[in-house]
Structure formats: structure tokens, C-alpha cells
C-alpha positions as CSV (number, residue, x, y, z in Angstrom):
1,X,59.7,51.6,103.9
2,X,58.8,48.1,104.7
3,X,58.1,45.4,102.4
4,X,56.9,42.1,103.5
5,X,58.5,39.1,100.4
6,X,56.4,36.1,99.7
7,X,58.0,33.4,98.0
8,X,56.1,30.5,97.1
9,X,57.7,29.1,93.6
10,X,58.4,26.2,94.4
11,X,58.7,24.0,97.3
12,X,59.6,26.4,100.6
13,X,57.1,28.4,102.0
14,X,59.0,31.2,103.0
15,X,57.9,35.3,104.3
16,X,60.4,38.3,105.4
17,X,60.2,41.6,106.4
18,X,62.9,43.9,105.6
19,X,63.2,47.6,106.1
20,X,65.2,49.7,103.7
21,X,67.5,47.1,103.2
22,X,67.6,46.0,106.5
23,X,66.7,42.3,107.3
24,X,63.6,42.6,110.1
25,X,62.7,38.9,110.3
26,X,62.3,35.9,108.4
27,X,60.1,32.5,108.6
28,X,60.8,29.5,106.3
29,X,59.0,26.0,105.8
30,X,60.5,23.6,103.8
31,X,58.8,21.0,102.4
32,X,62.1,18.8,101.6
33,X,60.5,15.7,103.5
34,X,57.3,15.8,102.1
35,X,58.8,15.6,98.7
36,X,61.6,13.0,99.4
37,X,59.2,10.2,99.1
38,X,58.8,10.8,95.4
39,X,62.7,11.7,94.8
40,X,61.4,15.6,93.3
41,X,58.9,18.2,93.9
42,X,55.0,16.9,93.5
43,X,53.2,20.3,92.4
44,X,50.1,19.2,93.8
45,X,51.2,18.1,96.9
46,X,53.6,21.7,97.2
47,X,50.5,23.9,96.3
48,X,48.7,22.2,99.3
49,X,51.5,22.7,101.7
50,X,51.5,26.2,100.9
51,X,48.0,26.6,101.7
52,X,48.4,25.6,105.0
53,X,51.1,27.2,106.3
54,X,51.3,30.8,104.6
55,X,48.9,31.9,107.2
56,X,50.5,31.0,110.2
57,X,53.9,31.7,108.6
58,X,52.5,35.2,108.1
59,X,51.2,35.5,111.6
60,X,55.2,34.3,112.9
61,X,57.0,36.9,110.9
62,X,55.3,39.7,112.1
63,X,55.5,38.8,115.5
64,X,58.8,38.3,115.6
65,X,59.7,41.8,114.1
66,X,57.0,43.6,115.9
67,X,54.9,44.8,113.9
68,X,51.4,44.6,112.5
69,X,50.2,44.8,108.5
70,X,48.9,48.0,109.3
71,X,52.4,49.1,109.6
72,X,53.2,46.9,105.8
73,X,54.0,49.8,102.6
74,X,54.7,46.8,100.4
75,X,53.8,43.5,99.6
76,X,56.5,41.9,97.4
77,X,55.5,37.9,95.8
78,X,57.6,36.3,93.2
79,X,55.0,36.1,90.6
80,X,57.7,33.4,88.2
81,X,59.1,31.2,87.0
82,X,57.8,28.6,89.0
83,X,55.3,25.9,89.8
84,X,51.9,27.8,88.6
85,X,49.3,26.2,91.8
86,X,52.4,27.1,94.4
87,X,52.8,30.7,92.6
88,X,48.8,31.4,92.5
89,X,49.0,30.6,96.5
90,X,51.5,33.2,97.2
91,X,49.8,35.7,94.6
92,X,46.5,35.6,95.8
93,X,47.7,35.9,100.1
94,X,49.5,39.0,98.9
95,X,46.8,40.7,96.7
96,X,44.4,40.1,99.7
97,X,46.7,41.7,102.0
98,X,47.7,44.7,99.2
99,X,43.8,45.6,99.2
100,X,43.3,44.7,103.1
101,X,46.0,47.4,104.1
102,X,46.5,49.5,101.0
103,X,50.0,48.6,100.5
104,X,51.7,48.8,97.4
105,X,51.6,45.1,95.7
106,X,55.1,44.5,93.6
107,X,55.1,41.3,91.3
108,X,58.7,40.2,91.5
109,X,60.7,38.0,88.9
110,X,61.9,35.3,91.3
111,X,65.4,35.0,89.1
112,X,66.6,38.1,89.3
113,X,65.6,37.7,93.2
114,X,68.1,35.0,93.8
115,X,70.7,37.7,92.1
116,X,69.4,40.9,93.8
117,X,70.5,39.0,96.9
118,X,74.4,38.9,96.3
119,X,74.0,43.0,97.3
120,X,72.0,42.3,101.1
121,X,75.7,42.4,102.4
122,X,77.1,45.2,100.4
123,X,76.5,46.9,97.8
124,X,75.8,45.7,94.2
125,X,78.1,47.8,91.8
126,X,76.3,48.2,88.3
127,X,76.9,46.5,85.8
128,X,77.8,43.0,86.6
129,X,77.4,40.0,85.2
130,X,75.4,37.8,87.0
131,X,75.1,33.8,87.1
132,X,71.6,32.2,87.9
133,X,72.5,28.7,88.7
134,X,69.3,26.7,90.7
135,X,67.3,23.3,90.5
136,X,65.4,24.4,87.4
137,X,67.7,27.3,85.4
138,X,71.6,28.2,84.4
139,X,71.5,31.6,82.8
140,X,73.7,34.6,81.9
141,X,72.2,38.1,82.6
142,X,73.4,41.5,82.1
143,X,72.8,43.2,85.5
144,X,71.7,47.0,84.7
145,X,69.9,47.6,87.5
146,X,67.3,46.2,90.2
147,X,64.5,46.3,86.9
148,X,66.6,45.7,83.9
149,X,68.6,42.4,83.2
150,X,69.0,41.1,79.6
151,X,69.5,37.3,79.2
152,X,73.0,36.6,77.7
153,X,72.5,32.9,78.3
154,X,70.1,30.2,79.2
155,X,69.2,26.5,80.1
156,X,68.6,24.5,77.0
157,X,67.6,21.5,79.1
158,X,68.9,20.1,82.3
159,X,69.9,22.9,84.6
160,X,72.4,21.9,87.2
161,X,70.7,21.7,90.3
162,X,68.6,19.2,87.8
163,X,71.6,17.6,87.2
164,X,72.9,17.4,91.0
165,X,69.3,15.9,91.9
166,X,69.3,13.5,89.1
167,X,72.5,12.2,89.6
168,X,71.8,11.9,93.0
169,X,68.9,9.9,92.6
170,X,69.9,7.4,90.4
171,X,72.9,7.0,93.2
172,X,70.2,6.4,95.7
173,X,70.8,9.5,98.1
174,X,67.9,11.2,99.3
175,X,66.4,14.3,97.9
176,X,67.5,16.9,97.4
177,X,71.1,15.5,96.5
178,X,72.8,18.2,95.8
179,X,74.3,19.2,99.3
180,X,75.2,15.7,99.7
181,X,77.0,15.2,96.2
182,X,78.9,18.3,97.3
183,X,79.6,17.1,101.3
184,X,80.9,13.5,99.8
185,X,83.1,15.2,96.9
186,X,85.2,17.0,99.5
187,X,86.3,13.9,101.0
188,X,87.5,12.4,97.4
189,X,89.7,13.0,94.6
190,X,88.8,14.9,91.2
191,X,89.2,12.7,88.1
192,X,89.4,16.0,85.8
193,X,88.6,13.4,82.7
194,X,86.4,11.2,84.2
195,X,83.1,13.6,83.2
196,X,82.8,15.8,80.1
197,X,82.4,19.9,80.4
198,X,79.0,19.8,78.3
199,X,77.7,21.9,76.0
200,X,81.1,24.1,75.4
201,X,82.5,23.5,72.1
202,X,80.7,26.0,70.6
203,X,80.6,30.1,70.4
204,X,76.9,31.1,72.7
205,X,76.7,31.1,76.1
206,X,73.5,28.7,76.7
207,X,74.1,25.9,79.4
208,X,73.1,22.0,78.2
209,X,73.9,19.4,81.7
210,X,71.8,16.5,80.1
211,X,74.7,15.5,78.4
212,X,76.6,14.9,81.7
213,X,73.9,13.6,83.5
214,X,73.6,10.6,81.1
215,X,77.6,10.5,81.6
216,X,77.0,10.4,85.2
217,X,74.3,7.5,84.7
218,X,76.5,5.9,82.8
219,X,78.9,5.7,85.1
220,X,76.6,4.4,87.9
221,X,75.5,1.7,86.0
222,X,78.8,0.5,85.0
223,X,80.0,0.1,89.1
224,X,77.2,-1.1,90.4
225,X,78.9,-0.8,93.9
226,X,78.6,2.9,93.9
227,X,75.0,2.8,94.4
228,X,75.0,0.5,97.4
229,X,77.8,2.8,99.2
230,X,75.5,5.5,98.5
231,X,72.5,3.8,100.2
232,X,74.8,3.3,102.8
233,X,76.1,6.6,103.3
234,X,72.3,7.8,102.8
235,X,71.1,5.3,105.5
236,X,73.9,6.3,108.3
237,X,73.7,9.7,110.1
238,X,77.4,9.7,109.8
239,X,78.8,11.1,106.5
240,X,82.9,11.4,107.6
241,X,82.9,7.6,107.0
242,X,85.7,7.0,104.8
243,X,86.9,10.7,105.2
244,X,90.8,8.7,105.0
245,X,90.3,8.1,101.5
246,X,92.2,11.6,100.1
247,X,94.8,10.9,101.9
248,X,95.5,7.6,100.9
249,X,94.5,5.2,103.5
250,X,91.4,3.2,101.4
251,X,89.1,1.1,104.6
252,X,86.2,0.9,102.3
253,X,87.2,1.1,98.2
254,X,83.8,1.3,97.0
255,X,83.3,4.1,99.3
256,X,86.2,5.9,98.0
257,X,85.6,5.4,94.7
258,X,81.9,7.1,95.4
259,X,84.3,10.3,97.0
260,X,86.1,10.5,93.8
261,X,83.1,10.0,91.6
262,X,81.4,13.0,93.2
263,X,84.0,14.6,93.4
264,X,84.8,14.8,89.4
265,X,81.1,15.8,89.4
266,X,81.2,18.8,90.9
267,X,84.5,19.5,89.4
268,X,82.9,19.0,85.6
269,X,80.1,21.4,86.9
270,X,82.4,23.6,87.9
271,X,84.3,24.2,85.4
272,X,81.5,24.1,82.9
273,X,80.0,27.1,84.7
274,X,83.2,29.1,84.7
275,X,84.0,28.5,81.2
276,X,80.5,30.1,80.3
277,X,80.8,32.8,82.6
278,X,84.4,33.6,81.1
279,X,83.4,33.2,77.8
280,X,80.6,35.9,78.6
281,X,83.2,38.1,80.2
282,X,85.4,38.1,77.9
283,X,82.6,39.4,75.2
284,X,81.6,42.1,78.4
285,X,85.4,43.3,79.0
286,X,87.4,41.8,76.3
287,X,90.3,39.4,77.6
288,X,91.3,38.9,80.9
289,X,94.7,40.2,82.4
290,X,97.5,38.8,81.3
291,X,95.8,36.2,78.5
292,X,96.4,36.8,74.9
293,X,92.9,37.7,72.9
294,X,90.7,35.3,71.5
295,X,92.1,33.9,67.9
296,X,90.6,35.9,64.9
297,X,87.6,34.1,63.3
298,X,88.3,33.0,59.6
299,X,85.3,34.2,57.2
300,X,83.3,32.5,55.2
301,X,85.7,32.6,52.1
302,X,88.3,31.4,54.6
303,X,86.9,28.3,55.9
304,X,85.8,27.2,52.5
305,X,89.1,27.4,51.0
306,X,90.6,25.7,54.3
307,X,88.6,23.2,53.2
308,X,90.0,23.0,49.5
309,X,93.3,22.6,51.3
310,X,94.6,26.3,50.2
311,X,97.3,27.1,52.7
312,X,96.5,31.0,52.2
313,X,93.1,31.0,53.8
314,X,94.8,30.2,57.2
315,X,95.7,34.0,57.4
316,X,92.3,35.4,56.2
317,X,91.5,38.3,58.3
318,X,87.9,38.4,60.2
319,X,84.8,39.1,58.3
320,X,82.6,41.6,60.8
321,X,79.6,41.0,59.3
322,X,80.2,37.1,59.8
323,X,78.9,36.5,63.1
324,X,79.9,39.9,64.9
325,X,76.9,42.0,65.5
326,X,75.2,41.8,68.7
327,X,72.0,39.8,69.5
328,X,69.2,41.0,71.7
329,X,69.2,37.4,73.7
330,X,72.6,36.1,73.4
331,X,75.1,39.0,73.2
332,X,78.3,39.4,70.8
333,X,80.0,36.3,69.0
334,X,82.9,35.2,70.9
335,X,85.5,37.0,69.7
336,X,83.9,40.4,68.9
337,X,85.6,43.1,70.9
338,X,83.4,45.1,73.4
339,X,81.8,47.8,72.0
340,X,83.1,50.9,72.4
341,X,80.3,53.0,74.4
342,X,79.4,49.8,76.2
343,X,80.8,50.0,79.9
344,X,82.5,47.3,81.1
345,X,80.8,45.1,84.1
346,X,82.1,46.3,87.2
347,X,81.5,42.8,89.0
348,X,80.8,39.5,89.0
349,X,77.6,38.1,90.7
350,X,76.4,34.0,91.5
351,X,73.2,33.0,92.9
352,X,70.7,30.0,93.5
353,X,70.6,26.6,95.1
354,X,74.0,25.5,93.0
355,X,76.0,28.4,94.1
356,X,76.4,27.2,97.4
357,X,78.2,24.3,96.2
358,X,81.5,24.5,97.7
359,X,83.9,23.4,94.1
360,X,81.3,26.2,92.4
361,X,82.2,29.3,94.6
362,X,86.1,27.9,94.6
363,X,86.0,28.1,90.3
364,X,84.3,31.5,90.4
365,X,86.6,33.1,92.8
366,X,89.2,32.0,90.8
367,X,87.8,33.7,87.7
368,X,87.0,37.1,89.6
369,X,90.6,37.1,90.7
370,X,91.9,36.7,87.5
371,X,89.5,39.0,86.2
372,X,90.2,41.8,88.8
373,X,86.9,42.1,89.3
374,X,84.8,41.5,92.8
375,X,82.5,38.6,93.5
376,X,79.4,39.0,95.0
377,X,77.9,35.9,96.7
378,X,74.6,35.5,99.2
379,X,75.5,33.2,101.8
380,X,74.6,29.6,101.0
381,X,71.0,30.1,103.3
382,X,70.2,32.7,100.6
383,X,71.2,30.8,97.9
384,X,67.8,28.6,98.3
385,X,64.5,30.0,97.4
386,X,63.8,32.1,100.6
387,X,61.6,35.5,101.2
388,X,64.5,37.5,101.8
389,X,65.3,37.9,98.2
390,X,61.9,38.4,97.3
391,X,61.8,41.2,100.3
392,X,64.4,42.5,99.4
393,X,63.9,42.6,95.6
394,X,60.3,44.3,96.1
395,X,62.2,47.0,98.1
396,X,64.3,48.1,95.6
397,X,61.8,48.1,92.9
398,X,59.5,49.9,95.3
399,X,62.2,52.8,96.0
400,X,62.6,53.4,91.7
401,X,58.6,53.8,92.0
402,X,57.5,50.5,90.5
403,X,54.7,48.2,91.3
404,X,51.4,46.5,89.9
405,X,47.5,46.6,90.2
406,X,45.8,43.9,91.2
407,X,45.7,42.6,87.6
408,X,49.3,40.9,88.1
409,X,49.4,37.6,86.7
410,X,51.4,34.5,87.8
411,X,53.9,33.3,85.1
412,X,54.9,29.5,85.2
413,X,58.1,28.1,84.4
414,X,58.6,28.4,79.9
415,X,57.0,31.6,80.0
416,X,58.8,35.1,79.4
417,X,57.8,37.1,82.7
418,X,56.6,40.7,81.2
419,X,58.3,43.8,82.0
420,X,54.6,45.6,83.3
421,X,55.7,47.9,86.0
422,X,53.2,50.8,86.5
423,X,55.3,53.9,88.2
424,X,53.9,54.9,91.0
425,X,55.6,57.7,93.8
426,X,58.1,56.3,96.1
427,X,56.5,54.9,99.3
């Protein structure tokens, strides 16, 4: 079977080819420099650029795998979340070519994409629990299968490749910052308290990085001679500059202090993200090897007579029907064992734009070891929005028999993408 993956979310303009599970070829066209200008992505402006070059990108991609669309069974697009103009590009090059050659069309959810990636490599062992962490979402999922993923957790705000980008820019460096934030906090020191872990003193598993971005701002603002080493760093070609600072030796202490700075950022990130995806274990597989359960919850007679002061209610035993049953978005409250004909996640899984950052695959590989569990990770080129994941995602939907008719709609970005599969044979 081949399937031909369009991905046009956002700002890459990027087509592959892959044969049952095989990578064939791949074209990308990022539109990075066109969109620096403006320090983010200009829909209008992306939406053009995709118009011009899906064509000729098409054209490439089959030449270099040697084929023709004659010899196309499917036609994958990510239909959402994304930029609606960029999306309707995509969408409407892939129903023409569905009822040019008669292919199968397959509308994929560009999310669970970027996680169907982690099993290119090797294979993805179901369940796992997979972390979506890119430019525009943090969430939680489930991983069932290829089709089915429930949402344990989601973005409230700020995602953190939002946060990366934002920070960045009010720093000065170029768009998109998040590569560099990550390149100049390996050359510094991490300030473990110098940036808050947002969003976590609480029971759910949503993600909230608004909080530390205004930290972050905060924190520029206050030194204002972080921002001009930035501009500096961001107008010379050579970023080892100041490399000398971990190690003690201080040419340039404004410099240094912009290592460490970025460095506690990605740190506070980091950690953020792993104490979420624990947290979400934990409710998956109950506690970790060699850590000592959660603390039983008081109940509601509990906590009100804590309040009165009555030393008793310190030992009230956990109300179940306080907070324990399981919710169809968010999961089981924290401490709530697993359930007992729920199977355990066999692995963990991290995708998007963020999990290439170097001090987020470090904290996550930490947690899968404690865990016992594997990690699955695309390599940081299929981190970013490519067609690969698309390719690859409408290959796997296409072997359980799924696809659309030409009715398939785009879905922007705050809209839940339907689950509208018809079932068709196997190609």
C-alpha cells in the first residue's frame, strides 16, 4: 500500500510517500523566514505560500521515489487543528488527487500524527501514554490504537512551544526561538528556583505556561542586559560564544547570565511536563517502583473539621465518591487506584516541536526509567510538523479499513476534530 501524507497546518509545506511503513521519500518547505519578519506565523501570508509550492513539492516527491499518482492507494491530509486557509490548501490538493486517481482519501488528526510517529522506528506497544507537546498544544492522551486516543489532559492557554517562542521574542532572538533557548541553555547553569513549575498545585492533568511566560517577562525586563546579549548572540553566526561560562571562567557576564536564564527555562518546562505526565501515570499504573503511594485524600467531613481545628479528622479515611470516579476528558482524581480491568500502559510516548528540546527528552527518560517502562521518541526532524507523520498516520488508518468521502471537512484550531471514519476494505 502507498499513501502519499500532506501536511499543511501550519507553516511547513511538507508531502511523503511511504509504503507499508516504509519511508519512500519526503519534500519539505519551511516557511520559517517568511514569518520571522513578524516574530509568528501570518495565516494569510502561510495559506499563500502553500499555494505555491504544494504543486511543485508534489511533482519532487514522486520523482524522487519513482513513482507516478497512478501508482498512489491513499491520499492521507491532516484535516486539524490548524490554521483553517493553510488546512483548506492541503484539503482541497488531496481531494483533487483522491478523485483524479481513485485513491482512498483519509482525513488525518494532525495530533495524534505527531504521536503515531514515535512508532516509524519500532514498534508502538498499546497502550501508552502519550505527550503532545508543540507551538500551539500540551496534552495528555490515552493511546489505544492508531484511531482511538482519549484526552487525559490539555492546554488551558499558553502551550510551550508558545511559551519557548514568546519568551524568545521578548529576548529578541529570532523566530522560531525555541531551538535557540534550548542551544544557549546547554551552555549555562539551571537556577532550579529562579522560574515557577506552573499550573501544578492542583489534582487534573491540564497544562497552563502563561503563568511562566509572564515570569520569564518579568525577568527580562528586570536585566535589561539580557536582551542586548540576545541581540547579540541572534546577530552573530557564532553561538559557542561564552561556551566557558559552566565552567567557571565568566569573559562576558551578561552573556552568562542569558546561559543560565535559559537554562532554568527549559529546566522549569521540563519539569513541569514530567510532573504532569507522572501525575497521569501514576492514575494509569498506580505508583512508580520503589515510591510510596499517593497520601489518602481526606473527605468532605474531614477537611471541614480540619478546619474546626479537630485533631481526629487528620485520620479520616477516603470518601470514594469524593472525587474518585473517572471522567470521560480528564481521567481518575489523583489518588484513585487504577481500575481493576483497566490494563496498565505498556509505554511512554513524546511528540511535537518541544520534544526535541534537549532538557525535555533528558526529564522523560528519567521518568520511563523509573517507571520501567520504554520511551518512544521521533527523532527531533519528526518532531516538527512534517508529511511523514501524516503518511504514516493515513497508512495505518488505511490498513484497519478507515477513510472518508469527499465530504471531509477541515477543523481549525478550538474545534473537536470528529471521529467520521467510514470503513471501507483494506487497500
Amino acid at each position: 500500500m502507498l499513501c502519499l501524507g500532506i501536511e499543511t497546518s501550519c507553516d511547513e509545506t511538507a508531502l511523503a510517500l511511504v509504503r507499508d511503513g516504509v519511508v519512500v521519500a519526503d519534500v519539505m518547505s519551511s516557511q520559517a523566514d517568511v514569518h520571522a519578519l513578524f516574530g509568528g506565523v501570518v495565516p494569510e501570508l502561510a495559506s499563500r505560500e502553500h499555494y505555491r509550492l504544494i504543486g511543485a513539492l508534489c511533482d519532487e516527491v514522486l520523482r524522487r521515489a519513482g513513482v507516478t499518482t497512478a501508482d498512489i492507494d491513499v491520499v492521507a491530509v491532516a484535516r486539524g487543528p490548524g490554521l483553517l486557509g493553510s488546512l483548506l490548501v492541503g484539503m482541497g490538493f488531496a481531494k483533487g488527487l483522491a478523485l483524479a486517481t481513485g485513491a482512498r482519501l483519509v482525513g488525518v488528526n494532525h495530533l495524534h500524527a505527531h504521536l503515531l510517529a514515535a512508532g516509524i522506528a519500532e514498534e508502538l506497544p498499546y497502550p501508552a501514554l502519550g505527550l503532545l507537546v508543540s507551538g500551539g498544544h500540551t496534552h495528555i492522551y490515552r493511546m489505544e490504537s492508531p484511531r482511538h486516543m482519549p484526552l487525559l489532559g490539555r492546554t488551558l492557554d499558553d502551550a510551550a512551544g508558545e511559551a519557548f517562542d514568546k519568551v524568545a521574542k521578548q529576548l529578541g532572538l529570532a523566530y522560531p526561538g525555541g531551538r535557540t533557548i534550548d542551544e544557549l541553555g546547554r551552555k549555562g547553569r539551571v537556577n532550579p528556583t529562579m522560574f515557577p513549575r506552573p499550573y501544578v498545585d492542583n489534582d487534573n492533568l491540564d497544562f497552563s505556561f502563561s503563568g511562566l511566560k509572564t515570569a520569564a517577562g518579568l525577568v527580562v525586563q528586570a536585566n535589561p542586559a539580557l536582551s542586548e546579549a540576545a541581540r547579540a548572540v541572534a546577530a552573530s553566526a557564532d553561538r559557542s560564544v561564552g561556551s566557558a561560562c559552566v565552567d567557571g571562567a565568566a569573559p562576558d557576564s551578561a552573556l552568562c547570565d542569558l546561559h543560565d536564564m535559559c537554562a532554568s527555562f527549559n529546566h522549569a518546562v521540563a519539569d513541569t511536563l514530567r510532573i504532569k505526565l507522572e501525575r497521569a501515570l501514576v492514575r494509569e499504573n498506580g505508583p512508580l517502583p520503589g515510591t510510596p503511594p499517593p497520601a489518602k485524600r481526606k473527605g468532605k467531613k474531614g477537611r471541614a473539621a480540619a478546619r474546626e481545628g479537630q485533631q481526629s479528622a487528620m485520620h479520616e479515611i477516603f470518601d470514594p465518591a469524593d472525587g474518585c470516579s473517572p471522567s470521560s476528558e480528564h481521567g481518575r482524581a489523583l489518588d484513585c487506584p487504577p481500575e481493576a480491568d483497566r490494563v496498565p500502559v505498556r509505554a511512554l510516548v513524546a511528540a511535537g516541536g518541544v520534544a526535541a528540546n534537549s532538557y525535555v527528552r533528558e526529564a522523560l527518560t528519567d521518568l520511563a526509567r523509573r517507571a520501567g517502562l520504554p520511551l518512544l521518541l521521533p527523532t527531533p526532524a519528526l518532531c516538527t510538523d512534517n508529511g511523514v507523520m501524516v503518511a504514516h498516520a493515513g497508512w495505518r488508518l488505511a490498513s484497519l479499513g478507515l477513510g472518508h468521502d469527499l465530504a471531509l471537512e477541515a477543523i481549525p484550531r478550538g474545534r473537536t476534530i470528529p471521529d467520521d471514519f467510514t470503513m471501507f476494505r483494506t487497500v
